[in-house]
C-alpha positions as CSV (number, residue, x, y, z in Angstrom):
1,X,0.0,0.0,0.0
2,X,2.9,2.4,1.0
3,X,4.6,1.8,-2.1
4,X,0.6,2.3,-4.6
5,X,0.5,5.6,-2.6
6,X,4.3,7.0,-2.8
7,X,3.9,6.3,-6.1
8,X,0.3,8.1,-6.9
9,X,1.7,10.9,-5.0
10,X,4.9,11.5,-7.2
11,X,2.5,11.2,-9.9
12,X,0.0,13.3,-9.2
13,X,3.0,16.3,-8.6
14,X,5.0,16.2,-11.9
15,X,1.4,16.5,-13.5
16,X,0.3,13.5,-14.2
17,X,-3.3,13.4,-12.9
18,X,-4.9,11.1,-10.2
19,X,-4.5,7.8,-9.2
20,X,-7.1,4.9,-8.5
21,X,-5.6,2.2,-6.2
22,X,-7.8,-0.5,-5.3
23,X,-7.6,-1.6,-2.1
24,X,-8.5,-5.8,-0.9
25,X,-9.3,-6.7,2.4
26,X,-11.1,-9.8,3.8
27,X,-14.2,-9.3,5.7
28,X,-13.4,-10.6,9.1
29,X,-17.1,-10.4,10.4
30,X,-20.7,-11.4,9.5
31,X,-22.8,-8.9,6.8
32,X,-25.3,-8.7,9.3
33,X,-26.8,-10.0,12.6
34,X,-28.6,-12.2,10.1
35,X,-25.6,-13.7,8.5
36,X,-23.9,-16.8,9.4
37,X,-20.6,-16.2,7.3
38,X,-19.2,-19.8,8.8
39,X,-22.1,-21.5,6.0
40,X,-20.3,-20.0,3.0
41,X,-16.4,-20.0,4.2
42,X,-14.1,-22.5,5.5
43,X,-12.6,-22.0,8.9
44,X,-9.1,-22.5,7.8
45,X,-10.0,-19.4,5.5
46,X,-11.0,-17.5,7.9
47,X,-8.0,-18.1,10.6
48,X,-5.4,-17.4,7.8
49,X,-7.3,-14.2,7.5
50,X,-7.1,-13.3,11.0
51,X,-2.8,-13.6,10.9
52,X,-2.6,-11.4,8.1
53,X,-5.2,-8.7,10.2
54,X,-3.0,-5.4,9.7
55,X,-3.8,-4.1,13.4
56,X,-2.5,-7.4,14.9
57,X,0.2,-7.5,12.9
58,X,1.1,-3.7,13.4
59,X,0.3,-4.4,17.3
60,X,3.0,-7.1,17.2
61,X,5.6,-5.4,15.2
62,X,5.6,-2.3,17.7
63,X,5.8,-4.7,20.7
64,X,9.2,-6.0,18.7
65,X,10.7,-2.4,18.2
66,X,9.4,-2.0,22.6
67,X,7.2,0.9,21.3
68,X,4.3,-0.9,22.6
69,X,3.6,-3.1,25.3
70,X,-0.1,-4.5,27.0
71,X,-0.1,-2.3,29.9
72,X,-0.1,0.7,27.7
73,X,-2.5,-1.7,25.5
74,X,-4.9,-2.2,28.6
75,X,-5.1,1.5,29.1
76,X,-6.0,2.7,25.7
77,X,-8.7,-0.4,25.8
78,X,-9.8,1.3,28.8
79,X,-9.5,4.9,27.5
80,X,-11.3,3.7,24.5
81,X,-14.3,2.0,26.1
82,X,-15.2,5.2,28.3
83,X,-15.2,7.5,25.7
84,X,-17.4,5.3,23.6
85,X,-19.5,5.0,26.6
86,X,-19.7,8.8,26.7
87,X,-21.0,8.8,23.4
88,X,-23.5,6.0,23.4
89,X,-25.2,8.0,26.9
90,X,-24.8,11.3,24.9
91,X,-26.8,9.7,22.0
92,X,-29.2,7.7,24.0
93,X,-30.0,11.1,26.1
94,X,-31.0,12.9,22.6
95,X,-34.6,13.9,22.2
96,X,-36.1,12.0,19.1
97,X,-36.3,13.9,15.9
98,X,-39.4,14.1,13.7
99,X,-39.8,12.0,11.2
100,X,-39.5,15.1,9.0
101,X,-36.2,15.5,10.4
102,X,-34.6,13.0,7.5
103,X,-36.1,14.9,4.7
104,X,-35.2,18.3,5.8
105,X,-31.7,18.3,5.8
106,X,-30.8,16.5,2.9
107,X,-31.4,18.5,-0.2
108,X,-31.6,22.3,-0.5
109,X,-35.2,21.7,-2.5
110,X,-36.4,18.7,-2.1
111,X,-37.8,16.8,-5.3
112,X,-41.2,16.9,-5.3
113,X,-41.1,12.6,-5.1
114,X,-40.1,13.3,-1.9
115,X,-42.2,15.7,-1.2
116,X,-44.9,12.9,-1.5
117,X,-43.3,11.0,0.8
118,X,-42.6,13.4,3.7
119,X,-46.3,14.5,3.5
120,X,-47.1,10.9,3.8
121,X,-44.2,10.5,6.5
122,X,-45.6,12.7,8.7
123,X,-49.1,12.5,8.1
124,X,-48.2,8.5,9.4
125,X,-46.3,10.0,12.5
126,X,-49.6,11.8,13.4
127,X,-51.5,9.0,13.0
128,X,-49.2,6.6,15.2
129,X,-48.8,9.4,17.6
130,X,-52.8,9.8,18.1
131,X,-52.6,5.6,18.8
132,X,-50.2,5.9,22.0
């Protein structure tokens, strides 16, 4: 990858216009909660793909040069999980929006396709409201 983007970079400065690199990874995870990736992949496929995982490996290779170690490891984990925490309570203490909300904010004039359908949107929001 280093070596794709050093050399899109020199490119793209003596003039030569841009650069498309495709990038390949392996999806280490289910689609979905409704996916069972172990019915369509073999195991052995899936372990290979877990040794060539670029954090682990980057992880391993600064715990060679003793830049990295799993106190400091534990720590970040830590650091990590209470800011996400932070966030998740932030979000979770948000006041709904209206269903209006995700038409408003997404086109400067909105077509009038989706007009229809906030009209329709909303007028259903009303209608649920009135059921509560």
């Amino acid at each position: 990858m280093r070596a794709a983007l050093d050399h899109a970079i020199k490119r793209a400065r003596h003039g030569h216009g841009g650069t498309v690199i495709e990038a390949v990874t392996y999806r280490l995870s289910d689609h979905t909660t409704a996916d069972d990736a172990r019915r369509y992949r073999p195991d052995a496929e899936v372990k290979a793909a877990w040794e060539r995982e670029p954090l682990k490996r980057m992880k391993t290779y600064l715990m060679s040069l003793n830049a990295w170690n799993e106190k400091e490891e534990e720590a970040w984990k830590a650091d990590c999980a209470t800011r996400v925490d932070a966030e998740v309570n932030a979000y979770l203490e948000t006041k709904s929006q209206p269903v209006s909300a995700m038409f408003d904010y997404t086109y400067a004039e909105v077509p009038a396709d989706l007009a229809a359908q906030r009209s329709f949107a909303i007028d259903s929001e009303r209608g649920s409201e009135g059921k509560q």
